[in-house]
LUMVEX-847626 format. One record per residue (C-alpha): x, y, z; residue in three letters. Coordinates in nm, 2 decimals, decimal comma, always signed. Example, Ala and Ser with C-alpha at 12.3 -4.5 7.8 and 13.67 -1.06 7.14 Angstrom:
<sites>
{{+1,23 -0,45 +0,78} ALA}
{{+1,37 -0,11 +0,71} SER}
</sites>
This chain:
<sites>
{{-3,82 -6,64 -24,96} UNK}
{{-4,11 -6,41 -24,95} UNK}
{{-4,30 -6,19 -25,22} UNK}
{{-4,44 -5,85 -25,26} UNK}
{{-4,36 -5,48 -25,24} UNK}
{{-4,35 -5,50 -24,86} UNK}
{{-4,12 -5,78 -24,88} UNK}
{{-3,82 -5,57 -24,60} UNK}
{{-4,10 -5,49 -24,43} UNK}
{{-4,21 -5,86 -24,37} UNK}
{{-3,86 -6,00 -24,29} UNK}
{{-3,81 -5,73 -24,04} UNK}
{{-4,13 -5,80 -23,83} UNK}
{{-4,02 -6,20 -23,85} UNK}
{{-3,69 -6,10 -23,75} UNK}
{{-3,83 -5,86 -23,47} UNK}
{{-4,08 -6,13 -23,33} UNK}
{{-3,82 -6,42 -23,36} UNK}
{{-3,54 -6,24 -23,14} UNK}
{{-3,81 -6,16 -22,90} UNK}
{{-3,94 -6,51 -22,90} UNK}
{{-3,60 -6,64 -22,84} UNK}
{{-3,54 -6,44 -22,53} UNK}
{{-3,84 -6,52 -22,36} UNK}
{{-3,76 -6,89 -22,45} UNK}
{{-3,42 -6,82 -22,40} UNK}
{{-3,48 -6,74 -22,03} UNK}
{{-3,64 -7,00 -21,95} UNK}
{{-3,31 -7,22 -21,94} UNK}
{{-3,04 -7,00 -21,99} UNK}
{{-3,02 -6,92 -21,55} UNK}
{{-3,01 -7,28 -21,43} UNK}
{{-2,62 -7,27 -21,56} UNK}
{{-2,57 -6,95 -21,36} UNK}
{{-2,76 -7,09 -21,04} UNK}
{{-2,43 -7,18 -20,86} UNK}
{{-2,23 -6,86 -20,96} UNK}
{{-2,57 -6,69 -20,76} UNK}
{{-2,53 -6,86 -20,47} UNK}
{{-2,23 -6,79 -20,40} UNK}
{{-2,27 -6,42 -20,49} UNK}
{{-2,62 -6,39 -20,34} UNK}
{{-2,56 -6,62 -20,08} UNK}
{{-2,90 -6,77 -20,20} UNK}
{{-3,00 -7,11 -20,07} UNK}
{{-3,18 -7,36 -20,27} UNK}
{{-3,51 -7,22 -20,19} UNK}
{{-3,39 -6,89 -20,32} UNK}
{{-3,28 -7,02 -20,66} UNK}
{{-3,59 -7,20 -20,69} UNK}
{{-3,75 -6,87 -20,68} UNK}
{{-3,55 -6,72 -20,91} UNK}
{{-3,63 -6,97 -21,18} UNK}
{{-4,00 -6,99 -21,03} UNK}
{{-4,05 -6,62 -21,01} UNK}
{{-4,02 -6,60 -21,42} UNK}
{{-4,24 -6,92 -21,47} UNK}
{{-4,46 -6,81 -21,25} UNK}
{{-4,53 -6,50 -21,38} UNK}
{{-4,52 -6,61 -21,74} UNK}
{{-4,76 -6,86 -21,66} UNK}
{{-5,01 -6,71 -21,49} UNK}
{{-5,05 -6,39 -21,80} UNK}
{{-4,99 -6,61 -22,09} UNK}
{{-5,36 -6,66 -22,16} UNK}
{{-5,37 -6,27 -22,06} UNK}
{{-5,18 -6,16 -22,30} UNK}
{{-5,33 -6,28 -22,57} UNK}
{{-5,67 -6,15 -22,49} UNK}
{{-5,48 -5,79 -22,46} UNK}
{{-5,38 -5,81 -22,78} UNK}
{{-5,68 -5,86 -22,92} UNK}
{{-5,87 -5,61 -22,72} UNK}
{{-5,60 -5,34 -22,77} UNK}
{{-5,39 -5,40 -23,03} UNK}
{{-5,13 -5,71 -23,10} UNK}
{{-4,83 -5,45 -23,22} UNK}
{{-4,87 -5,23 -22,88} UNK}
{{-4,92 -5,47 -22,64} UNK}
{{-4,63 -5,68 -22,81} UNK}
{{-4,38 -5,34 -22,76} UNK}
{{-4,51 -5,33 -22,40} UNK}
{{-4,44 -5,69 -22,28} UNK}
{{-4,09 -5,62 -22,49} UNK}
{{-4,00 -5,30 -22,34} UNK}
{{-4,11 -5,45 -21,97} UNK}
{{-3,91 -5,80 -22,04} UNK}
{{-3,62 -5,57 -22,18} UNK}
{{-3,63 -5,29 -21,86} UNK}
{{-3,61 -5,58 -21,59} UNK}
{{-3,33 -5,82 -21,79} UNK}
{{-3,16 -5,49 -21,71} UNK}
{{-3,27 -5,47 -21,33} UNK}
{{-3,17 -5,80 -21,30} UNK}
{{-2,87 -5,80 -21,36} UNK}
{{-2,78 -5,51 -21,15} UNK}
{{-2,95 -5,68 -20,86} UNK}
{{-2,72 -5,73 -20,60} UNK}
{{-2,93 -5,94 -20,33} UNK}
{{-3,18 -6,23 -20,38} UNK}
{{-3,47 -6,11 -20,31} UNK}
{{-3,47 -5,77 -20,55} UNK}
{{-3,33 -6,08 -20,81} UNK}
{{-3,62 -6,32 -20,73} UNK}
{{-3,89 -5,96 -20,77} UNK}
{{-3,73 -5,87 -21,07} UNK}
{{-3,76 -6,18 -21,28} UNK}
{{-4,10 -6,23 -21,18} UNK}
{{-4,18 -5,89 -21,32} UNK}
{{-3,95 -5,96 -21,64} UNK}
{{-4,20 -6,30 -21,68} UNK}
{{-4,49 -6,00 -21,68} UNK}
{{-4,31 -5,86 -21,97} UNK}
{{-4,25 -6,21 -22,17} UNK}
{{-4,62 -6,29 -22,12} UNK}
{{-4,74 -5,99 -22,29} UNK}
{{-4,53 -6,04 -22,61} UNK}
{{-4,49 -6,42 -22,61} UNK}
{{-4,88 -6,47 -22,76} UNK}
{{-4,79 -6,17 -23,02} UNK}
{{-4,47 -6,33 -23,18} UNK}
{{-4,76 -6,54 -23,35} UNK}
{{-5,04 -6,36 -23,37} UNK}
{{-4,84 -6,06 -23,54} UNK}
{{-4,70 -6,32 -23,83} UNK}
{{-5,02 -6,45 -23,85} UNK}
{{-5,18 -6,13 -23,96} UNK}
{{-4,85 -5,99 -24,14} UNK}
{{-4,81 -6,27 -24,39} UNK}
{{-5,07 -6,41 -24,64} UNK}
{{-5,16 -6,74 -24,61} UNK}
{{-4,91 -6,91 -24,84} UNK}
{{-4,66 -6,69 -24,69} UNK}
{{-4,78 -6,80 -24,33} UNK}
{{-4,60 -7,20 -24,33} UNK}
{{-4,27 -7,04 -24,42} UNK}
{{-4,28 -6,77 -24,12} UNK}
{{-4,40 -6,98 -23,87} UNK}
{{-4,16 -7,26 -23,94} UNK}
{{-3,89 -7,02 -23,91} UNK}
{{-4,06 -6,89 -23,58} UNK}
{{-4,08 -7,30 -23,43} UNK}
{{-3,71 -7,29 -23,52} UNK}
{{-3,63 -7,02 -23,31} UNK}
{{-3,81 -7,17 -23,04} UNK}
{{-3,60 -7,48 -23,05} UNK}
{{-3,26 -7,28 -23,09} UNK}
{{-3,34 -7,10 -22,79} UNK}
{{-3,40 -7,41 -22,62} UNK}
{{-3,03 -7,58 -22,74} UNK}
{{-2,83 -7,28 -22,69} UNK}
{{-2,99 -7,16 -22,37} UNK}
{{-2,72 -7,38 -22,12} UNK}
{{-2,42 -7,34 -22,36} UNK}
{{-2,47 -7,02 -22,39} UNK}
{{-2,56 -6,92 -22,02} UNK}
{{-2,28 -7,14 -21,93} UNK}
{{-1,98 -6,91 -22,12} UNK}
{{-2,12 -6,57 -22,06} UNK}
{{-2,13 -6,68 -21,67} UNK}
{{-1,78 -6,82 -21,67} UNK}
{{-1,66 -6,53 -21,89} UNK}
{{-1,84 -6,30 -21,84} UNK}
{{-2,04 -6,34 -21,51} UNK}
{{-2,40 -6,43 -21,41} UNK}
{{-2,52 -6,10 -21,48} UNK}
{{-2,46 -6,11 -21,88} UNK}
{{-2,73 -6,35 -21,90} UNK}
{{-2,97 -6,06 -21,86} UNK}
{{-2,78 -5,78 -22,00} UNK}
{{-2,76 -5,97 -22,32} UNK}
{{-3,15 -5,91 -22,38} UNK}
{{-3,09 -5,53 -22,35} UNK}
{{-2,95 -5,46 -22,70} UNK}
{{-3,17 -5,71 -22,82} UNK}
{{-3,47 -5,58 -22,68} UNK}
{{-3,40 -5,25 -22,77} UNK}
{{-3,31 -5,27 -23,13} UNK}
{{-3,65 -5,49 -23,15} UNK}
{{-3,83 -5,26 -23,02} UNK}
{{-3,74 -4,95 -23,23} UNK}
{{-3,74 -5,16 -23,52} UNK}
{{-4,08 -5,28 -23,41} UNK}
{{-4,22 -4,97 -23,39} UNK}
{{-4,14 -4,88 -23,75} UNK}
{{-4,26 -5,22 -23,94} UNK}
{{-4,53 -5,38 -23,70} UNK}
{{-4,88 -5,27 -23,85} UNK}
{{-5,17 -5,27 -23,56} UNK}
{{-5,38 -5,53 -23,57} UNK}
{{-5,69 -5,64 -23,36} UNK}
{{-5,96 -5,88 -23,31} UNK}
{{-6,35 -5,73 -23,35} UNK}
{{-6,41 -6,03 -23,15} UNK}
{{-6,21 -6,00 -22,87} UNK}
{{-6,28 -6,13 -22,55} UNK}
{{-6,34 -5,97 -22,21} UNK}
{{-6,08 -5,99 -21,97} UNK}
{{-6,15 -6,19 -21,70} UNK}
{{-6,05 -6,09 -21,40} UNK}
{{-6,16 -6,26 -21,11} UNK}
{{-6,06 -6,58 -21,28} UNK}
{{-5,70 -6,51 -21,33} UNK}
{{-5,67 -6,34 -20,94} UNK}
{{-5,83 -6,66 -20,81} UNK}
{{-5,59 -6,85 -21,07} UNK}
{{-5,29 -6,71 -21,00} UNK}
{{-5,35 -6,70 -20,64} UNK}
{{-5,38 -7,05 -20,63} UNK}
{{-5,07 -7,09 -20,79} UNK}
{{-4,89 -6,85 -20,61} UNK}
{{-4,95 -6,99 -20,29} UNK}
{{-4,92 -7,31 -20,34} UNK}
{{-4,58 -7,26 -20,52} UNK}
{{-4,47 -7,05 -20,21} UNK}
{{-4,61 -7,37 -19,97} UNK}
{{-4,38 -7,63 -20,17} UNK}
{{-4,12 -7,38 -20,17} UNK}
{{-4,08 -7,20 -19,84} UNK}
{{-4,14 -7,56 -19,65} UNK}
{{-3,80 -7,59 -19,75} UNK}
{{-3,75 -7,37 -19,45} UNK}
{{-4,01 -7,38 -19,21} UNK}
{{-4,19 -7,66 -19,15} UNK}
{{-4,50 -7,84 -19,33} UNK}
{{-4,70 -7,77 -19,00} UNK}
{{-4,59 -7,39 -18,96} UNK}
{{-4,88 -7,17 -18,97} UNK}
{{-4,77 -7,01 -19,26} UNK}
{{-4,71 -7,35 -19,49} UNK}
{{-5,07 -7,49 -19,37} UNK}
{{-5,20 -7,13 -19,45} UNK}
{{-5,06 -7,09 -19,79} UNK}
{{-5,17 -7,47 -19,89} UNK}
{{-5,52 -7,42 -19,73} UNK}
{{-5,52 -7,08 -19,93} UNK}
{{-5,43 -7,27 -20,24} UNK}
{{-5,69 -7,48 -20,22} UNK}
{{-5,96 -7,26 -20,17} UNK}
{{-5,85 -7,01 -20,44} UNK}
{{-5,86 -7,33 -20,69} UNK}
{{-6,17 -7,47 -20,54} UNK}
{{-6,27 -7,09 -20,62} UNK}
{{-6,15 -7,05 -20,96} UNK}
{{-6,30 -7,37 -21,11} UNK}
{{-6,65 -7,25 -20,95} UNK}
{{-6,62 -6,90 -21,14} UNK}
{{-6,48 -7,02 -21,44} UNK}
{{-6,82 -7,27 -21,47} UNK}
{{-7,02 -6,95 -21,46} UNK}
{{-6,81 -6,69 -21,60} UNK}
{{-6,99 -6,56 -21,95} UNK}
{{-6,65 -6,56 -22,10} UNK}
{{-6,39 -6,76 -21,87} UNK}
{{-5,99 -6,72 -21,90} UNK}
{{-5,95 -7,09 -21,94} UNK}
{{-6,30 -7,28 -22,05} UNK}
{{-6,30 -7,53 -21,88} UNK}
{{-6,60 -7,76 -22,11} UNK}
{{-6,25 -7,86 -22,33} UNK}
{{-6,14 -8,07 -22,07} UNK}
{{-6,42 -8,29 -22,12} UNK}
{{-6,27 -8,37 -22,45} UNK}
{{-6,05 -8,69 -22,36} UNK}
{{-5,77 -8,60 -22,62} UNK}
{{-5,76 -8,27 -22,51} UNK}
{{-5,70 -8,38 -22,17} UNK}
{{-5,47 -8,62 -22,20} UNK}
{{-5,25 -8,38 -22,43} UNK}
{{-5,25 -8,11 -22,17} UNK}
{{-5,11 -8,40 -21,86} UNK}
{{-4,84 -8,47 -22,12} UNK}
{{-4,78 -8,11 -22,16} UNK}
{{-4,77 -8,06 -21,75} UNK}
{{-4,54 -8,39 -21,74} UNK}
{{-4,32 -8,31 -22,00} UNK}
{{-4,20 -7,96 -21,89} UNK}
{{-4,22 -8,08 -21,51} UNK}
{{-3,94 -8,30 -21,58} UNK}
{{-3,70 -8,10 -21,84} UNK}
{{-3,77 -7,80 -21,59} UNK}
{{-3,64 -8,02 -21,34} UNK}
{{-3,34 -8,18 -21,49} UNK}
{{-3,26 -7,85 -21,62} UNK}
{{-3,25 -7,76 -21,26} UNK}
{{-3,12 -8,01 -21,06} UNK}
{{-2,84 -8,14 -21,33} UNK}
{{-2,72 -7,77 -21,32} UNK}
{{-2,64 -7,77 -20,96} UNK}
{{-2,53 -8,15 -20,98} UNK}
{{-2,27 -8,08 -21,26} UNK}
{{-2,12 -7,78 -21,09} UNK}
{{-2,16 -7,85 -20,76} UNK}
{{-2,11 -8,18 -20,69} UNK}
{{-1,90 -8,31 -21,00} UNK}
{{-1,65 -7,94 -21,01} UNK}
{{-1,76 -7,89 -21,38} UNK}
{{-1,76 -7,48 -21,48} UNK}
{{-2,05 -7,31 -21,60} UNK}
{{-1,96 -7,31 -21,95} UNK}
{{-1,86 -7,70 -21,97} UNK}
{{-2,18 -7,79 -21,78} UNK}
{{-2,39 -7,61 -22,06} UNK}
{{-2,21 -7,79 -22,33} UNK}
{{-2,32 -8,12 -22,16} UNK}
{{-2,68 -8,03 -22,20} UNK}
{{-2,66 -8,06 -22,54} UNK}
{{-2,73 -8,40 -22,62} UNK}
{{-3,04 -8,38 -22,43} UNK}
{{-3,13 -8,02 -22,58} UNK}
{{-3,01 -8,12 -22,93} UNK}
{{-3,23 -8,43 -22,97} UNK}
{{-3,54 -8,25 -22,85} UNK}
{{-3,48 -8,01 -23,17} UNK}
{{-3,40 -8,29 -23,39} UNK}
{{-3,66 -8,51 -23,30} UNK}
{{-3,95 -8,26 -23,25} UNK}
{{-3,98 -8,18 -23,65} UNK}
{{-3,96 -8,56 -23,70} UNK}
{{-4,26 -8,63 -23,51} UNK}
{{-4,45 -8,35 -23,62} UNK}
{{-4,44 -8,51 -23,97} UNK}
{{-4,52 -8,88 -23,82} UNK}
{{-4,80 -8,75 -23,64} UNK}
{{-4,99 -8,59 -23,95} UNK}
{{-4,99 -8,90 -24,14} UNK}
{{-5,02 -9,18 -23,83} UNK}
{{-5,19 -8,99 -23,58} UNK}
{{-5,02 -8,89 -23,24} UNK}
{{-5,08 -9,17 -23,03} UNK}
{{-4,72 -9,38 -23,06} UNK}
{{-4,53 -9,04 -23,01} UNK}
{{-4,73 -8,99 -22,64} UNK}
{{-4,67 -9,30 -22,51} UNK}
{{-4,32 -9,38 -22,61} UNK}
{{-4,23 -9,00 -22,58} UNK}
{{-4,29 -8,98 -22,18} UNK}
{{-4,22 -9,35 -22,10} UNK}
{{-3,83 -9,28 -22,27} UNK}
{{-3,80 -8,98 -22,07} UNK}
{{-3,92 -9,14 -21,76} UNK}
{{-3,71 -9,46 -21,83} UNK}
{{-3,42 -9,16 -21,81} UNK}
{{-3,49 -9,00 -21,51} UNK}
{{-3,53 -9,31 -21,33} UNK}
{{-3,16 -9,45 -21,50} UNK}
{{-3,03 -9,04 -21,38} UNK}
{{-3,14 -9,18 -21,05} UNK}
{{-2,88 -9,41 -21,01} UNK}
{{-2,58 -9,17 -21,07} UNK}
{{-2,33 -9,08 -20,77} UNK}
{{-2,06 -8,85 -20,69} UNK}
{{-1,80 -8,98 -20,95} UNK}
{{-2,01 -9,12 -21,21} UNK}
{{-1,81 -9,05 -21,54} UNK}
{{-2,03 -8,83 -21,76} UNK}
{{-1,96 -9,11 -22,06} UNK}
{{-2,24 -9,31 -21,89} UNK}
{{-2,51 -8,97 -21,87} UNK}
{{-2,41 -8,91 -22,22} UNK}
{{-2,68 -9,17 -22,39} UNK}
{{-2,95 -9,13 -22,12} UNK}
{{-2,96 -8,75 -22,21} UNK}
{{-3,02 -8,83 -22,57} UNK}
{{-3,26 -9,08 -22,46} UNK}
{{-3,41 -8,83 -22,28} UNK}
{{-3,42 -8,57 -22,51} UNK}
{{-3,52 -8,82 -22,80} UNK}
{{-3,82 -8,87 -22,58} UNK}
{{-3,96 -8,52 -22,50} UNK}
{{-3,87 -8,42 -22,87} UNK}
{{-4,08 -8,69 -22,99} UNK}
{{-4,39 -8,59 -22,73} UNK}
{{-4,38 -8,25 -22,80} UNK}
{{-4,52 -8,17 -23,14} UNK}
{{-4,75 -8,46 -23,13} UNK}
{{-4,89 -8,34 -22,81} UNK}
{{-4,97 -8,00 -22,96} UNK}
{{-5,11 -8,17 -23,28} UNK}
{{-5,36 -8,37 -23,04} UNK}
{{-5,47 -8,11 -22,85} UNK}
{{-5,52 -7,88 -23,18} UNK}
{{-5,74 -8,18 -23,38} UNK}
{{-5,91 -8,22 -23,04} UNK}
{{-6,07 -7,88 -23,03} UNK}
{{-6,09 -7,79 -23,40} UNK}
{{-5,93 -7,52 -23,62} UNK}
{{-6,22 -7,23 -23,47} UNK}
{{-6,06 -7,32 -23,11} UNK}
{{-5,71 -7,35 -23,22} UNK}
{{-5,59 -7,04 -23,07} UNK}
{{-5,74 -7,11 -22,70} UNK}
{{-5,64 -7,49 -22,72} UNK}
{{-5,30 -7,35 -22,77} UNK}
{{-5,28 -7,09 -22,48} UNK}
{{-5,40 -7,32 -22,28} UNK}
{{-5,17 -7,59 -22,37} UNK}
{{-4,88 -7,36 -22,30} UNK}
{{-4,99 -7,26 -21,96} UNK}
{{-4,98 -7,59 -21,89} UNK}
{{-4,67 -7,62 -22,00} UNK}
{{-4,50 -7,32 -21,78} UNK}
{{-4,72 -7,47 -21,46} UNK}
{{-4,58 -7,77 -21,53} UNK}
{{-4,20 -7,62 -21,47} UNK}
{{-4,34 -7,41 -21,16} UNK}
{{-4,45 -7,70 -21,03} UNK}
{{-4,15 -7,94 -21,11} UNK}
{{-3,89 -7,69 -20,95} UNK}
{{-4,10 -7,61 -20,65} UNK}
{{-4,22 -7,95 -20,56} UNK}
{{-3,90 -8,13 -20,68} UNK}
{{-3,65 -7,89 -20,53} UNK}
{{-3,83 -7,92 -20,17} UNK}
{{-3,79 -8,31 -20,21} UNK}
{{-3,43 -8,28 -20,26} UNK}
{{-3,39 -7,99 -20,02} UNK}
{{-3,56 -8,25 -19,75} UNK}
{{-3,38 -8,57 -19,82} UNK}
{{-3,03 -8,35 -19,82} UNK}
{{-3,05 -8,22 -19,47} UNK}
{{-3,17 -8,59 -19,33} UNK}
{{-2,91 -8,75 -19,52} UNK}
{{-2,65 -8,54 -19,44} UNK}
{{-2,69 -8,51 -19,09} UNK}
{{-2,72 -8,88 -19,04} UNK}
{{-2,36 -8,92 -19,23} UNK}
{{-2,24 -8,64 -19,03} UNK}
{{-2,33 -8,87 -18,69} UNK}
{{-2,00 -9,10 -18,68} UNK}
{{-1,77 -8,73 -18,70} UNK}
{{-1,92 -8,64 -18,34} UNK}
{{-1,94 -8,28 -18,36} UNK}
{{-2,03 -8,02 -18,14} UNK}
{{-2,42 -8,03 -18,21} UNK}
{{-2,42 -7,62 -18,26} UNK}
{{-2,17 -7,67 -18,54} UNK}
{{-2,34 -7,98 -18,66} UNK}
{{-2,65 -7,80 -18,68} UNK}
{{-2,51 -7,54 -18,83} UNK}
{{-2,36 -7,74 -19,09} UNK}
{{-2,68 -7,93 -19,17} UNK}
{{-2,82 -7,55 -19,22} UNK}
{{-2,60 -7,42 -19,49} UNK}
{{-2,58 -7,75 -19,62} UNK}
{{-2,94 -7,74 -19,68} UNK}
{{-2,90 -7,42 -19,90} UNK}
{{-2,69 -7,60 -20,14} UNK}
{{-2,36 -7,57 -20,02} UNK}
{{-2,16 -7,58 -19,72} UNK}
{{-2,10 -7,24 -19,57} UNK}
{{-1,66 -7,23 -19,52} UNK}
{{-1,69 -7,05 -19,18} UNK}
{{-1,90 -7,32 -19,06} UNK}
{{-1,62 -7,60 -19,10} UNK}
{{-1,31 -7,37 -19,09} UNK}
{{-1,17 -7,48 -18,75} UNK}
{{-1,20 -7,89 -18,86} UNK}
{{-0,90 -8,07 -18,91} UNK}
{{-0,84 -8,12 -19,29} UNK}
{{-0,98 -8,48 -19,23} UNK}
{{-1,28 -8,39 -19,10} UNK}
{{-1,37 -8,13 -19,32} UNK}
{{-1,30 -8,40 -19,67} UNK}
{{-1,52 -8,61 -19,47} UNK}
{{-1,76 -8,34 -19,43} UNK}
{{-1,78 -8,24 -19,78} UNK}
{{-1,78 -8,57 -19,91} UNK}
{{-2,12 -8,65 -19,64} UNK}
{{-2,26 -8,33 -19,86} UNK}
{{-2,20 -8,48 -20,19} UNK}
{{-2,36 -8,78 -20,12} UNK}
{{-2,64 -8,62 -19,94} UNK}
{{-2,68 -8,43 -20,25} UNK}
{{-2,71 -8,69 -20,45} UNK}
{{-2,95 -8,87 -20,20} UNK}
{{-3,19 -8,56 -20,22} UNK}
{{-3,14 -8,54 -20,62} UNK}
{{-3,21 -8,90 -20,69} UNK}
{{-3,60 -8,88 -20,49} UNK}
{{-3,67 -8,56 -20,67} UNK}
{{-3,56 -8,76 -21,05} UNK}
{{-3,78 -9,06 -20,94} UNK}
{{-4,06 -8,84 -20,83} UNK}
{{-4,03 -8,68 -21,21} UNK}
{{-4,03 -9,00 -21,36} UNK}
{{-4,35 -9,09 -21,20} UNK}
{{-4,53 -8,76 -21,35} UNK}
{{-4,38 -8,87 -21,69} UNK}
{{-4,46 -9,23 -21,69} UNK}
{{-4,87 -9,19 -21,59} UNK}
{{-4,83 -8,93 -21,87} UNK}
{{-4,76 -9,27 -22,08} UNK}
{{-5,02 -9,40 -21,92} UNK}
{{-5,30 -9,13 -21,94} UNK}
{{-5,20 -9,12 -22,38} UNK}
{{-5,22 -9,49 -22,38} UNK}
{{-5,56 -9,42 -22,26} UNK}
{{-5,74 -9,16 -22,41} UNK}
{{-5,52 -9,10 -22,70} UNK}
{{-5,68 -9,24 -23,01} UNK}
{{-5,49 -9,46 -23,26} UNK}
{{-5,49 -9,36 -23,64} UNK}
{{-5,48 -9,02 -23,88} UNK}
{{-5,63 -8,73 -23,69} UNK}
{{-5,98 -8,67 -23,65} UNK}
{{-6,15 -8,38 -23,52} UNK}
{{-6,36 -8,40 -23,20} UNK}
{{-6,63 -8,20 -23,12} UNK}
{{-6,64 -8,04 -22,75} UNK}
{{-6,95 -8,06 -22,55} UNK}
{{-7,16 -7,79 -22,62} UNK}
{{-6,86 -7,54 -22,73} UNK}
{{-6,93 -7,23 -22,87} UNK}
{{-6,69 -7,15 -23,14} UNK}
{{-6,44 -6,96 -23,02} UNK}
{{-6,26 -6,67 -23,28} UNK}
{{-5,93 -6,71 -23,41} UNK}
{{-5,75 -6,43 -23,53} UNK}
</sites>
């Protein structure tokens, strides 16, 4: 497969950047399965499991552009071994964690750890293999990516049923560790003469805004949208963005230049990108706690019914990649998010006992759809800010990506969180309960599942009719946060009808760009 006297050595850093790549990819879907099993261990509400998917995506959003510049600046291979030995030291933490909120810190601090060696999986081939070496690597790289992304739910789903919720990080811990030491031995240092600075201010006034603003969406799930502390955090967020976009206009050398969204193409591909991973992020999510919750299904045989959704985005993403280099990427963006959406809105319409022979097809629809959007996407965005660029227009294409998924669990989860409790306590009405208990009900129903103390003394009547009021509730709550989805994914049609050109790719030429170093 590859040539040269170094040949072992080669295979071994590919080997050692693939395994990394696929946990950090990995944990980006392999929890949702295990989200129940939390609750109930945890006692976490829905607010607290959106944090604990959020705290990850979050963090791994906000460094991604970071970490590249790092590497550059002070060296791919230790910078790479750091990020791997932090994601590696908190998969451990976090599986000993034994309440929420040491969970919820944890993974945001194992998302530090995947941003610092998620740019290097690349940027280490790139430099370790010659150019006619460098197709073959990264293809095998891309692949990883997309196993991680089929195997993440089947895989969470029987370590958590056989193992339990905490082997879904303890698994990374022999992995990381035999990467690392093998990394240390075969990955040459590498750096860029033309680094850039880190900027600083930009990515405190960046992730601020998306801190807060992620904590607004989220913790309204509790208090209310007029609490002082959900109008501060949104007023917060809106000054720190208002903030960052000012700086980022001046900065001499700005986290994310912001003269490439001028670019049409490169615009448009970035909304898809957002769109895109709002909506798997979200039906990753919300399917997770549908098909264990509400329809009894265990954690391992709700992972296996991802995979028609998961197992058409692999299939269909190499597909497009080769339709797109020869027809251009237009088709792909339009039809890719309008399938999706079509999906989410048919997912809409499922209730308590819909027979999973009917989700079936609309997965693969689904999955068809983003698997078609995907590579395209990238491949727009790429021609859009030429081959000097490529490296930025990527990091920035996959921060929008990860904000995308912050975004769709926090928004999307407080949408179902609010129609639940409405719904539910309007069924519960005709039952005439005491209005403590009721309210009490309402409460833990609200976290995601109905607390047994709270209906213990109810006839056996009574309490079917109760939990059947929570199902359909759920589903209520579940089908507005699915339509909402939809919406983001069919203007992301839209937006490529648009601005996406038809045709072979062309390069465009950003607005008085300076070329920026790719190494």
């Amino acid at each position: 497969m590859f040539e040269g006297d170094n040949k072992r050595e080669k295979i071994l850093v590919l080997l050692t950047c693939c395994f990394a790549l696929f946990m950090a990819m990995l944990d980006n879907t392999v929890v949702n399965v295990a989200l129940p099993r939390l609750a109930h261990d945890l006692h976490a509400g829905i607010s607290g499991l959106q944090w604990v998917v959020d705290g990850y995506v979050l963090a791994f959003a906000s460094l991604m552009l970071t970490g590249g510049i790092l590497g550059d600046r002070y060296g791919r291979k230790r910078t790479f071994l750091t990020g791997l030995g932090v994601f590696t030291f908190f998969s451990l933490m976090c599986g000993l964690s034994g309440t929420t909120s040491h969970l919820i810190a944890f993974r945001g601090l194992q998302g530090i750890g995947g941003a610092l060696l998620m740019p290097g999986t690349l940027s280490i081939l790139t430099v370790t293999f010659p150019a006619h070496e460098r197709a073959k690597a990264i293809g095998i790289w891309a692949g990883v990516s997309g196993l991680a992304l089929s195997l993440g739910p089947t895989l969470g789903g029987y370590l958590v049923q056989h193992v339990g919720w905490a082997s879904v990080f303890f698994i990374n811990v022999p992995i990381g560790i035999l990467g690392f030491i093998v990394g240390l031995r075969t990955i040459r240092e590498s750096r860029s003469e033309q680094a850039r600075h880190l900027d600083i201010p930009g990515l405190a006034l960046g992730t601020g805004a998306l801190f807060s603003l992620t904590y607004a969406l989220i913790e309204a799930n509790q208090d209310s949208w007029t609490s002082p502390t959900i109008v501060t955090a949104l007023v917060a967020s809106v000054v720190l963005f208002v903030a960052f976009l000012q700086y980022e206009k001046r900065a001499r050398e700005p986290m994310m230049p912001l003269h490439f969204f001028r670019i049409p193409a490169f615009s448009a591909g970035n909304t898809v990108a957002f769109s895109i991973s709002l909506g798997m992020f979200g039906t990753f999510f919300f399917m997770s706690l549908y098909l264990q919750i509400i329809r009894g299904y265990g954690p391992f045989a709700a992972g296996l019914r991802f995979l028609p959704l998961t197992g058409m985005i692999v299939i269909a993403a190499p597909l497009a990649g080769r339709y797109a280099s020869k027809f251009g990427s237009r088709l792909p963006m339009i039809v890719g998010p309008l399938l999706a959406g079509t999906g989410l809105l048919l997912l809409s319409r499922v209730g308590i006992a819909t027979p999973f022979s009917r989700i079936f097809p609309v997965f693969m629809m689904m999955g068809f759809g983003m698997g078609i959007t995907m590579t395209p996407m990238t491949a727009a965005v790429m021609n859009a800010v030429g081959a000097q660029r490529a490296g930025m227009g990527s990091a920035m294409t996959n921060t929008s990506r990860e904000v995308g998924g912050v975004f769709g669990i926090a928004l999307l989860g407080t949408l179902l969180t609010t129609k639940l409790k409405s719904t539910f306590s309007a069924l519960l009405a005709p039952l005439s309960l005491p209005a403590a208990q009721k309210a009490a009900i309402v409460a833990s129903g609200g976290h995601g599942q109905i607390d047994p103390g709270a209906i213990a003394n109810l006839a056996p009547q009574k309490m079917n009719a109760v939990n059947h009021a929570f199902g359909l509730a759920f589903v209520d709550g579940f089908h507005i946060a699915l339509m909402v989805a939809a919406f983001f994914l069919i203007v992301a049609s839209i937006v490529s009808w648009r601005f996406i050109s038809a045709g072979a790719p062309q390069r465009e030429v950003v607005p008085g760009a300076e070329p920026v170093a790719v190494h």
